[in-house]
C-alpha positions as CSV (number, residue, x, y, z in Angstrom):
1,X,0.0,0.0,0.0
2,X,1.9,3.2,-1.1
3,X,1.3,6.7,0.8
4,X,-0.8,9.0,-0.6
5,X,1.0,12.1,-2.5
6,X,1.4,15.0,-0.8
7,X,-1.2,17.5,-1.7
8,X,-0.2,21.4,-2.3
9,X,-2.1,23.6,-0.4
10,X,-2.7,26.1,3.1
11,X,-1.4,24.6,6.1
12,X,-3.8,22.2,8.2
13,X,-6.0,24.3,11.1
14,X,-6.6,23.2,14.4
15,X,-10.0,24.4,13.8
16,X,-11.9,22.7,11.2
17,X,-14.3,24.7,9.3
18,X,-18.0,23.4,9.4
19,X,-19.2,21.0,6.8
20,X,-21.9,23.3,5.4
21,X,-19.0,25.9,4.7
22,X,-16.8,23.9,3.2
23,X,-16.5,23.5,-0.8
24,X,-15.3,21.5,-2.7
25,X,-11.7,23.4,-2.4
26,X,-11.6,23.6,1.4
27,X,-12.7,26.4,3.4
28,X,-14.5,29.7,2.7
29,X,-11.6,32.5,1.9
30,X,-11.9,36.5,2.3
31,X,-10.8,36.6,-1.3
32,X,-13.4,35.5,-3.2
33,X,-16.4,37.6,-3.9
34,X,-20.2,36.6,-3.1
35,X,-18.4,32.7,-1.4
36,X,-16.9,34.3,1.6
37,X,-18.5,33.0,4.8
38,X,-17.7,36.5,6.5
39,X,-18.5,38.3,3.2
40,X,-21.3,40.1,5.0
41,X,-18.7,41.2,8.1
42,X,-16.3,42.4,5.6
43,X,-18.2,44.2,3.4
44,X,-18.8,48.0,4.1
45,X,-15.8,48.5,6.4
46,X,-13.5,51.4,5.7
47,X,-10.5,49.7,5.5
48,X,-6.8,52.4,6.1
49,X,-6.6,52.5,3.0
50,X,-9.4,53.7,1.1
51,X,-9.7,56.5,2.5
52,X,-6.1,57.6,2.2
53,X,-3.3,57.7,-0.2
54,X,0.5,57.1,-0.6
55,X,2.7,59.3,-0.9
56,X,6.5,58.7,-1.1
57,X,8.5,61.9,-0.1
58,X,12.6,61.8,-1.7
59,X,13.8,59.7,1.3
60,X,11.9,56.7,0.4
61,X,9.5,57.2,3.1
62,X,5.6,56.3,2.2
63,X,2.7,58.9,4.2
64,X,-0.7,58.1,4.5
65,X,-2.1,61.2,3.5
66,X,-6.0,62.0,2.5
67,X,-6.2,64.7,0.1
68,X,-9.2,67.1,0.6
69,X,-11.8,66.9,-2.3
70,X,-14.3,69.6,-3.6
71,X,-16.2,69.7,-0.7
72,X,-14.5,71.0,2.1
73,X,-12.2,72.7,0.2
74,X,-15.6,74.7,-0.9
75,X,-16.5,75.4,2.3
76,X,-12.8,76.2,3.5
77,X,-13.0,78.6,0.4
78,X,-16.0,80.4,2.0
79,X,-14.9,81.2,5.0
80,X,-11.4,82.7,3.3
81,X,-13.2,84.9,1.1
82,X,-15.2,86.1,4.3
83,X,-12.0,87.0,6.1
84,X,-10.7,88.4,3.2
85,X,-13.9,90.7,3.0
86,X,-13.2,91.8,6.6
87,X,-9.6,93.2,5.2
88,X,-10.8,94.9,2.2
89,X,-13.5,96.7,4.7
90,X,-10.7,97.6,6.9
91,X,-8.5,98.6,4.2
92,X,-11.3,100.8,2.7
93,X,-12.2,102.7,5.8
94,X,-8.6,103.8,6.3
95,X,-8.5,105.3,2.7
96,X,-11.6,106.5,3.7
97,X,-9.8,108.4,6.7
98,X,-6.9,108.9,4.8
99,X,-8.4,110.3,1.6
100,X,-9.3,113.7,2.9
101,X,-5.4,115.0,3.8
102,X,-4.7,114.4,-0.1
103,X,-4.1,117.8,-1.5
104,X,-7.3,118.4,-4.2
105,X,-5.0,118.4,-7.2
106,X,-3.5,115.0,-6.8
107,X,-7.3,113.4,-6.7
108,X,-8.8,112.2,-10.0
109,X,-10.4,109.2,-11.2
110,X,-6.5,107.6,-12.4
111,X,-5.6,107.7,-8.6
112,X,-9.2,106.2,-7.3
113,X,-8.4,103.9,-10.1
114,X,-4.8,103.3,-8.8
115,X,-6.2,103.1,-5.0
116,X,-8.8,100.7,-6.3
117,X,-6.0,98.2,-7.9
118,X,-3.9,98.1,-5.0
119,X,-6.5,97.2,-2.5
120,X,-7.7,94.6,-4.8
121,X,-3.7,93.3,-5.4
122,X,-3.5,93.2,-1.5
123,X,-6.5,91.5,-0.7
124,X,-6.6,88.9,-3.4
125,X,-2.9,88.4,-3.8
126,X,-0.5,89.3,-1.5
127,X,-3.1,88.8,1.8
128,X,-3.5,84.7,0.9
129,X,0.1,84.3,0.1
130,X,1.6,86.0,3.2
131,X,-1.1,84.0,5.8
132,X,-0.3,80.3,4.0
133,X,3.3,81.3,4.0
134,X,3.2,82.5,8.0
135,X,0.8,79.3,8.9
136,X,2.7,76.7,7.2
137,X,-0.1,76.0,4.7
138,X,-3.4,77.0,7.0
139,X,-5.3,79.8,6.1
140,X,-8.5,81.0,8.5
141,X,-10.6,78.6,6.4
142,X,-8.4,75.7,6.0
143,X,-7.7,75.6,9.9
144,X,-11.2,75.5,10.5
145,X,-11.9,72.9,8.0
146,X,-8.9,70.9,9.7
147,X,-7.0,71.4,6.1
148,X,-3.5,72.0,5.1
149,X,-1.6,72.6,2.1
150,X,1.8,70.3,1.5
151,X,4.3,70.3,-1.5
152,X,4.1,67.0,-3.9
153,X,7.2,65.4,-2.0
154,X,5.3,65.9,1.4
155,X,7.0,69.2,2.7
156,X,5.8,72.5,3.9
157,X,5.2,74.8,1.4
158,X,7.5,78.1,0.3
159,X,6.3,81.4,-0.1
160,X,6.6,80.9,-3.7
161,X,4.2,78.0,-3.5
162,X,1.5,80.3,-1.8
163,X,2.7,83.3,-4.2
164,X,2.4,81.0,-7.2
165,X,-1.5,79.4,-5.8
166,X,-2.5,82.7,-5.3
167,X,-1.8,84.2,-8.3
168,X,-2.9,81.5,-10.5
169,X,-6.5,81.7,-8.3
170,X,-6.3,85.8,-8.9
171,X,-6.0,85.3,-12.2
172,X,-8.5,82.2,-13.6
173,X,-9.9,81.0,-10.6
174,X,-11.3,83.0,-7.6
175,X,-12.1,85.6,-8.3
176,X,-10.7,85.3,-11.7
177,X,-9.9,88.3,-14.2
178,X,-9.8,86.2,-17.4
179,X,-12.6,84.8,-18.9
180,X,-14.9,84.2,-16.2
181,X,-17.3,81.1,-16.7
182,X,-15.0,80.0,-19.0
183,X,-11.7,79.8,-16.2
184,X,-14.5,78.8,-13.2
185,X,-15.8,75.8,-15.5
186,X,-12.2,74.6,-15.8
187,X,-11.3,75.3,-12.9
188,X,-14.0,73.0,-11.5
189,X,-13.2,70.1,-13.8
190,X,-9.9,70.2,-12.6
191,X,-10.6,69.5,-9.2
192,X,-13.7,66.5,-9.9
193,X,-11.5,64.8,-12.2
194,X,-8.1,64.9,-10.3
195,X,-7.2,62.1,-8.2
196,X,-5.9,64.4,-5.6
197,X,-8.4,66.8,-5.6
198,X,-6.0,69.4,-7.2
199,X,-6.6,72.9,-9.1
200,X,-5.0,74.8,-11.2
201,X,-3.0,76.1,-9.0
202,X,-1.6,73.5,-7.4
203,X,-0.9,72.2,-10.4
204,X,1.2,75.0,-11.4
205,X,2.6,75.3,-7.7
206,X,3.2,71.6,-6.9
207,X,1.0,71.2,-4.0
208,X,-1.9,69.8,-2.8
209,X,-4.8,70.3,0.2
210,X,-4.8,67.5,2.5
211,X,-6.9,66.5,5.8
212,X,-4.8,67.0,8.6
213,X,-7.7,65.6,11.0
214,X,-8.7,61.7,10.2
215,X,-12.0,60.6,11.3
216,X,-11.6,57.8,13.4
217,X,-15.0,55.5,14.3
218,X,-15.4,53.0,16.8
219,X,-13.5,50.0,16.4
220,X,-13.7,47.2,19.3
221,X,-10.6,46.3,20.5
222,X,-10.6,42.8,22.6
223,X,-8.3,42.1,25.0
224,X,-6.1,40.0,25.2
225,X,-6.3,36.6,26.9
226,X,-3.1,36.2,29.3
227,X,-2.8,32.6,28.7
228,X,-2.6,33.4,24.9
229,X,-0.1,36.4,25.8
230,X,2.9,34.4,25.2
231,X,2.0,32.1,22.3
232,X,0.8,35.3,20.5
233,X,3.9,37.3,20.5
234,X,5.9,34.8,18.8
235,X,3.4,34.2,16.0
236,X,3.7,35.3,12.0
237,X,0.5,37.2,11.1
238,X,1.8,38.4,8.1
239,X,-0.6,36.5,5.7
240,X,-3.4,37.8,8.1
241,X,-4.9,40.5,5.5
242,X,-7.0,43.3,6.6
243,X,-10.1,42.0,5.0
244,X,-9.7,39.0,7.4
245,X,-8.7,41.0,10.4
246,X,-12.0,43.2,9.8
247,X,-14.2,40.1,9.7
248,X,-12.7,39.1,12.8
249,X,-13.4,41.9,14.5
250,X,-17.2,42.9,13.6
251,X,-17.7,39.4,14.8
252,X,-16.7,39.5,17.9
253,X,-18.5,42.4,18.6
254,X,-21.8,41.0,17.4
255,X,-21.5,37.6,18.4
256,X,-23.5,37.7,21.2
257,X,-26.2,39.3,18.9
258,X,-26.1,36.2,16.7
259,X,-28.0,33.2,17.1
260,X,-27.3,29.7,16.9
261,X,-26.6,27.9,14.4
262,X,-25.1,30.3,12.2
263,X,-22.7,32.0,15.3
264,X,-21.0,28.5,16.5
265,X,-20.8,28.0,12.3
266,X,-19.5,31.4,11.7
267,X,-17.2,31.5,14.5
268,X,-15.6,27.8,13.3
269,X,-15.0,29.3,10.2
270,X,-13.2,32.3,10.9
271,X,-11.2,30.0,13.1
272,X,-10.2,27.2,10.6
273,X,-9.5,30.3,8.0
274,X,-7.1,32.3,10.3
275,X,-5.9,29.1,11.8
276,X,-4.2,28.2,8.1
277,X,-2.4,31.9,8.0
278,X,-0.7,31.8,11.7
279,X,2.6,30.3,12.5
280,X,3.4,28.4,14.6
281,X,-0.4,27.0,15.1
282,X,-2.3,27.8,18.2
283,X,-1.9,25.4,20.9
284,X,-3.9,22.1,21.7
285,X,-7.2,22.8,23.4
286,X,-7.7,26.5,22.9
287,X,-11.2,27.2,22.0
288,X,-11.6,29.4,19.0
289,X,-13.1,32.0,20.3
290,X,-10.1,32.9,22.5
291,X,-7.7,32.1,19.4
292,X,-9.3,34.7,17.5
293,X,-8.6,37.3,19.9
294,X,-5.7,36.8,20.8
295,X,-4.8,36.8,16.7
296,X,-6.6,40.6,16.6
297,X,-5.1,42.1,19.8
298,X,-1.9,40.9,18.9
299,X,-1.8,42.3,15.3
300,X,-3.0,45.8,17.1
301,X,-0.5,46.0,19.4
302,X,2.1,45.4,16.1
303,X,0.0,47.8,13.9
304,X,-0.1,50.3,17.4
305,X,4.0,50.0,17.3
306,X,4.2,50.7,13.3
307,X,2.0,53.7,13.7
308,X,3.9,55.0,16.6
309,X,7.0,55.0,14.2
310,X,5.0,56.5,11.3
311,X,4.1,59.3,13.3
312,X,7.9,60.0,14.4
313,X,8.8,59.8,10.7
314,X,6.3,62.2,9.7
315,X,6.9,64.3,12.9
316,X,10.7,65.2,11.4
317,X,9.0,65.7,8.0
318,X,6.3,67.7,8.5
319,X,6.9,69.1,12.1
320,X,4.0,69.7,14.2
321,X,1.5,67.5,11.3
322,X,-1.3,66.6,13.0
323,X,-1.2,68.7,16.3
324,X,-2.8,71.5,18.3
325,X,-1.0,74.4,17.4
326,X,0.9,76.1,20.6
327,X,-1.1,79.3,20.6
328,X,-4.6,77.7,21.0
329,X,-3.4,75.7,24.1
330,X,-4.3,77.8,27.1
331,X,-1.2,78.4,29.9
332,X,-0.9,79.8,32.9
333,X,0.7,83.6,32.8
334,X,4.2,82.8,34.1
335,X,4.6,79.2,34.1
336,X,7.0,77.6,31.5
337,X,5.8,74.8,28.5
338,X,7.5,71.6,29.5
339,X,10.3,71.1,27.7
340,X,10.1,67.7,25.0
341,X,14.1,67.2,25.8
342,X,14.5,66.7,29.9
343,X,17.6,67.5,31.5
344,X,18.9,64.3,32.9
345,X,19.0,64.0,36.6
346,X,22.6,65.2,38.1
347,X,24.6,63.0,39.8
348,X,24.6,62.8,43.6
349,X,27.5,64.9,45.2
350,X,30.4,62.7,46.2
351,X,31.6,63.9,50.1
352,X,34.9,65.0,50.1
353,X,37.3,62.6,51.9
354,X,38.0,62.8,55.6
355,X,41.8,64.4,56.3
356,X,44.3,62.3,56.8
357,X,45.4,61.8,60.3
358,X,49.3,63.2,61.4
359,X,52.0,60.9,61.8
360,X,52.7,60.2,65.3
361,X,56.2,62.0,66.5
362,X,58.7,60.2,67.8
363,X,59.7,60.0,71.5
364,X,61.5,62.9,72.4
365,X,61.3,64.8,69.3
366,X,58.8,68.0,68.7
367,X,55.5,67.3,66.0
368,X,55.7,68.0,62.7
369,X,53.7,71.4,61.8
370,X,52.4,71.7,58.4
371,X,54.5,74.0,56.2
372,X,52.6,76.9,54.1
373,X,53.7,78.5,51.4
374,X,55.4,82.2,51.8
375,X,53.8,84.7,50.0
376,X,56.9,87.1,50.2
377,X,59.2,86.5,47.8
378,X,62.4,87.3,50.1
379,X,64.6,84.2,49.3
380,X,65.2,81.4,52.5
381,X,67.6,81.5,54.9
382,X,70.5,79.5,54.1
């Protein structure tokens, strides 16, 4: 009797999937479409990165960055041109004041005309570059919309970035001087039919408007089981996608919402299809309910240490990406920030050595006196 050939294939579970899950190619997978026993789990998530993209700054460092679209950038737009309203009223009531103490023969319609232009150059031109140049990227409207602008590579922008954006929105975007519906229209286009949601001025500047605020929605975190604790650090989850990894976490917080059969079927299932992508396997007798956590609060505590060093390399790339500005954080008058670099505590003060005690004199002889030095500089007797 010869041994059966060895078959190709995932790697034996210790949790066999249930026999009305099972096809005729083993069990259920997160890959395939409409046959996934978790399908309906899986389905509907916001997964990292959909809602993000990748960018790769000139040190070969990927960022997770959401570009802003149409919409908020439309309502960050708003409140700008609001603010820069405010200006032009201020700027016109001081030529207002100011008007009067021109002599009469200097005031025609060319110097209204010339008074006109340059409140219009310094409102729609020279304001928006100067504020995104002195905010790193943030105008009044952007801040409140939790927006930024970047360079393509990932890097805070120069002031000819915001003098180039500006410029090319003074002149065919808002307001626009040339060709108005015509400018607007494309303009518009532009941004719906960009992947990054860019206009034409970022186009001709080389940035883009990102999201510097993520939403982040409830996402159950189970904890982990401490007889599991040291089986689980030692395992390879690298074949665990996040597909799976999402199906194993929207079951287990609905399971106790599901009834039976279909829970202790779903919950074999999920066990016998992680069970094949973990290394080394999960030890004998562990039920697979507490296999599964263990498998998900394991790979977030890794994906908690990757972000951690994510955020550090994006910290010396974009410094301060992501973080309450210092003037909106409320301080005491008189009392110091803490500083992010600690002085090290000083070393504890050594006592200075006790003085040595005198040679005993001989009999009969006088003690030796401790010589000083002469300050006089009358040479010795002889």
């Amino acid at each position: 009797m010869t041994a059966p050939a060895p078959t190709s294939g995932p790697a034996p579970s210790a949790f066999p999937a249930p026999s009305g899950l099972v096809g005729t190619d083993g069990p259920a997978t997160a890959s395939g479409s409409g046959s996934s026993a978790y399908g309906s789990f899986a389905s509907g998530s916001l997964a990292s990165g959909s809602l993000a993209s990748g960018f790769v700054t000139a040190e070969a460092v990927a960022l997770e960055l959401r570009p802003a679209r149409l919409g908020s950038r439309a309502i960050a737009l708003m409140i700008d041109v609001m603010v820069q309203a405010v200006v032009a009223m201020i700027l016109v009531a001081l030529t207002g004041i100011l008007w009067p103490l021109i002599p009469s023969v200097l005031v025609d319609e060319a110097l209204l005309d010339t008074v006109i232009r340059v409140v219009t150059v310094l409102v729609l031109l020279l304001y928006p570059a100067y504020v995104e140049t002195r905010t790193n990227g943030r105008s009044p409207g952007k801040s409140a919309m939790g927006l930024r602008v970047i360079r393509e590579d990932g890097g805070p922008i120069r002031p000819r970035h915001a003098f180039t954006r500006a410029l090319i929105g003074l002149a065919v975007e808002w307001p626009g001087l040339l060709m108005l519906p015509l400018t607007w229209a494309g303009s518009l286009a532009t941004m719906l039919f960009s992947d990054k949601g860019r206009r034409l001025g970022d186009l001709a500047a080389g940035t883009l408007v990102i999201h510097e605020r993520r939403p982040s929605g409830f996402r159950y975190v189970p904890p982990m089981p401490p007889e599991l604790a040291p089986w689980a650090a030692t395992t390879d989850l690298s074949t665990v996608d996040d597909e799976l990894a999402e199906a194993v976490r929207q079951f287990l917080s609905r399971h106790t919402d599901l009834h039976e059969p279909h829970r202790s079927q779903l919950l074999r299932s999920l066990a016998a299809e992680v069970g094949t992508r973990v290394t080394p396997p999960a030890p004998p007798g562990v039920a697979p309910l507490p296999f599964l956590t263990a498998v998900l609060a394991e790979r977030r505590r890794r994906s908690a240490a990757q972000l951690v060093n994510g955020r550090l390399v994006s910290e010396r790339l974009l410094p301060g990406f992501g973080q309450t500005r210092p003037y909106l954080v409320r301080r005491d008058p008189g009392v110091l920030p803490p500083s992010p670099h600690p002085r090290p505590p000083a070393p504890p003060s050594v006592p200075p050595p006790p003085p040595a005690a005198p040679f005993p004199a001989a009999p009969g002889t006088a003690p030796l006196r401790p010589q000083t030095p002469s300050t006089d500089d009358s040479p010795a007797p002889g």
